[in-house]
N, C-alpha and C positions, 0 to 999 in steps of 0.2 A: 855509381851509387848502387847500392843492396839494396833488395826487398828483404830476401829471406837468407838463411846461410848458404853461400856459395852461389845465390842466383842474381845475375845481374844485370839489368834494364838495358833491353839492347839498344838505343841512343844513345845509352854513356859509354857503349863499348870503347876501347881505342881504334880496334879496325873498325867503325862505323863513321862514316865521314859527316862534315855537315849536311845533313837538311832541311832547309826552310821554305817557307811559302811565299810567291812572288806575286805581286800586286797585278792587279787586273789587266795594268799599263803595263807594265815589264813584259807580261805573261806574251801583248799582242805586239812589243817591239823587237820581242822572241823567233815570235814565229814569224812577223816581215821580214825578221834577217834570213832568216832558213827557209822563208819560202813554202809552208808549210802549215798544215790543220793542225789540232791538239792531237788528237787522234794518230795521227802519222808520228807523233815524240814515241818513247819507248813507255807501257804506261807500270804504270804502280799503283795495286790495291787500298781502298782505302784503308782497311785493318793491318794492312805492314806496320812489321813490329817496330822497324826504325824509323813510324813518322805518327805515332797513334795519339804520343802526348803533344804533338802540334795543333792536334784539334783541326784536321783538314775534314774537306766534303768533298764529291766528288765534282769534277770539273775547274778543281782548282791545279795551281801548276808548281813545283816544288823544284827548286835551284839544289842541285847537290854539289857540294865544292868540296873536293879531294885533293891531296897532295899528289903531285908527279914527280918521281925523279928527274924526268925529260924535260918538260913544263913548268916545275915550278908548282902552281896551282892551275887543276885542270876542273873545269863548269862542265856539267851534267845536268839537262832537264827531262824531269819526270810528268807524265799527266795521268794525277789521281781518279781513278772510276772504281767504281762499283763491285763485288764480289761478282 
């Protein structure tokens, strides 16, 4: 999708993979599997450009699912904080 001529909304890019926001549940069945704080995930700004129109806050936790050659489909979690 365009905004303006030739600019365009980096969510819709094609290389920008899914990101969605994972429910409070998911978020702590996440880290029981991995053993692990939100803080220890890899984190992501709230103002990132390919998660602005999800409307996140921070301390929320965002699922990114990407295509793999190898995999198939490969899961990425991100924990949203603060500038």
């Amino acid at each position: 999708m365009a905004t303006k001529k030739n600019q365009v909304l980096v969510p819709d890019h094609v290389y920008v993979p899914k990101h969605e926001i994972i429910s409070k549940q998911e978020a702590e069945e996440i880290l029981k599997k991995y053993n692990c704080k939100p803080t220890e995930l890899p984190l992501i700004y709230v103002t990132d450009p390919a998660i602005l129109k999800l409307g996140v806050k921070p301390g929320d936790m965002i699922k990114i699912t990407r295509d793999s050659s190898t995999a198939g489909t490969s899961l990425y979690y991100r924990y949203v904080v603060e500038n």
